[in-house]
N, C-alpha and C positions, 0 to 999 in steps of 0.2 A: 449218475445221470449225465450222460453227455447233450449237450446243447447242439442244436442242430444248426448250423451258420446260415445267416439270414443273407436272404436275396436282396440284391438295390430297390426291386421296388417295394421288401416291406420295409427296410429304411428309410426311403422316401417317405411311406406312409407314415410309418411311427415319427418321423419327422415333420410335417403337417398336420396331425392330430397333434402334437402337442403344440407347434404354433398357435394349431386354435383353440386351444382349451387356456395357456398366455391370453391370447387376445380377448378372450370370452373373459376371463376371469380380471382383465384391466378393463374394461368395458363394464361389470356390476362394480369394482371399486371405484370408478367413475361416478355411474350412476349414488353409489352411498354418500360419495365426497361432496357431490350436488345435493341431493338429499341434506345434508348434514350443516353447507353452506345454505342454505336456502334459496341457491342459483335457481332457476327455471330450467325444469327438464324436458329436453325435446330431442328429438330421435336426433335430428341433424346437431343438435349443441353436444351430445354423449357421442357421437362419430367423430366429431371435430377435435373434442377433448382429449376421448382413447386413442387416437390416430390410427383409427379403423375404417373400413368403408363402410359406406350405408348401407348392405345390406345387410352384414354381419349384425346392426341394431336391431333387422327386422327377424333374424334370423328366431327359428323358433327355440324358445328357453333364455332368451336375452331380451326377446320383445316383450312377452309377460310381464317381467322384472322391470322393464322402464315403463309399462304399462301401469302397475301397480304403485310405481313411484311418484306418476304423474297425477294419480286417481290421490295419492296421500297429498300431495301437493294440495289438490281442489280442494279436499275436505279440511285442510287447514287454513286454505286461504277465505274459504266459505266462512269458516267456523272464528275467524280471526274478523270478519265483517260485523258476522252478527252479532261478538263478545265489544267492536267499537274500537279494536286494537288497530286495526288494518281498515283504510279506507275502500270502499267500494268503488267498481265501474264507474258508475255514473256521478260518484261524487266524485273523483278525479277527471271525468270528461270534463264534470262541470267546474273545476279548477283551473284546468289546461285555457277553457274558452272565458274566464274570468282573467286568464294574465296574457292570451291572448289580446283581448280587450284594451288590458293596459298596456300591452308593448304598443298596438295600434296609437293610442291616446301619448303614449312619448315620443313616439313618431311626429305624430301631429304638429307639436310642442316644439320639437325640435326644430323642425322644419320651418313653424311658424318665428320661432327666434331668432334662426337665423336670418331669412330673409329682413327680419326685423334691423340685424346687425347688421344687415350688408345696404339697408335703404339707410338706416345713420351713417354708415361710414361713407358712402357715394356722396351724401351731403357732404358729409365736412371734406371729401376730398374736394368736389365741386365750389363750396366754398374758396376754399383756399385758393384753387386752382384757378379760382377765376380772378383774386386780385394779382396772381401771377403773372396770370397771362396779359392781362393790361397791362403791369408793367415792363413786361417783354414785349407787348404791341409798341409802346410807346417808346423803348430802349429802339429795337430796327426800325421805329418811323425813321427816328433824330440819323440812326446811323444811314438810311434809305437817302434823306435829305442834304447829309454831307458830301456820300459818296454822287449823287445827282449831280452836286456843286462840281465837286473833281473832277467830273468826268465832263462837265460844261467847258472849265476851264482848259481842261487835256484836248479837246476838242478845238477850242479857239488856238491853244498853241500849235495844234498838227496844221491848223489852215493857214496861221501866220508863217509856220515853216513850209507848207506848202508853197505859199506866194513865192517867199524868199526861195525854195529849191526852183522854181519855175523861172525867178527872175535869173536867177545863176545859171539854167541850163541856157536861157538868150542871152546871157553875155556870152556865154561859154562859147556858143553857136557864131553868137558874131565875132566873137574874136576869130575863132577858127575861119571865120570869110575874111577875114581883114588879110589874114596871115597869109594864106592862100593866094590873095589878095597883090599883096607883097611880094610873094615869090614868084608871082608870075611875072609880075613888072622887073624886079631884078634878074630874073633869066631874060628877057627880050633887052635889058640894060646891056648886059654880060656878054649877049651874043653878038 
């Protein structure tokens, strides 16, 4: 029997059917691996995990099969409620809104102690701070007081050297007339 040589496009085909029958068949050992873990099955967590697209989940003969996994799922998590093993809906709501409750109330708490901490420590800074600051009020009166003095004193000596620069510039003045003075009279001697 001779084999008849296949054309590219039944190569491409036979090459795409078997991609998808790989993807299909990594997609139910997916779905079993979930099943097996007791992960929660949902069309988008079996797409995400096979690294397949979402339709391929819906596809028909792979939707069944996470259909059927997710229906086992219910009837053990049903059947796990009513055996006392597995907590219920609403007994987990109602645990969630009981520690809700308390995060709120340690909030409160928290909240409330520290401002508690922060009005004691403003005191005792305030304390302290204020026999500080008296006596740092009362450090720059004294040094306020002395420098007043110096600068009285610096004062009286600029207006005594005053006088004296003013008495010095009229001698200064009248000598320079004297002189003047002089030389006039010795040029009319002279001449």
């Amino acid at each position: 029997m001779t084999k008849e040589p296949r054309t590219p496009a039944q190569v491409l085909l036979e090459s795409r059917q078997k991609a998808s029958r790989e993807k299909r068949a990594r997609v139910l050992a997916v779905v079993d691996e979930m099943k097996a873990d007791g992960d929660p099955i949902t069309f988008l967590a079996v797409a995400k995990r096979a690294d397949v697209s979402n339709w391929l989940v819906y596809a028909e003969g792979v939707r069944e099969h996470i259909e059927a996994a997710r229906a086992g799922q219910a009837v053990a998590s049903t059947r796990q409620c009513k055996e006392g093993s597995a907590a219920s809906t609403a007994s987990l709501a109602t645990d969630l809104e009981f520690a809700r409750a308390q995060v709120r109330a340690l909030i409160e708490e928290r909240d409330r102690l520290r401002a508690a901490v922060q009005r004691s420590l403003g005191e005792r800074v305030d304390a302290v701070s204020a026999k500080d600051l008296l006596a740092r009020v009362q450090e720059l009166t004294i040094a306020n007081q002395r420098l007043a003095a110096e600068l009285a004193r610096a004062e009286a000596d600029r207006d005594g050297l005053q006088d004296d620069l003013t008495e010095a510039q009229d001698d200064l003045a009248a000598a320079r007339t004297a002189l003047r003075s002089m030389m006039r009279d010795q040029n009319r001697d002279s001449t």
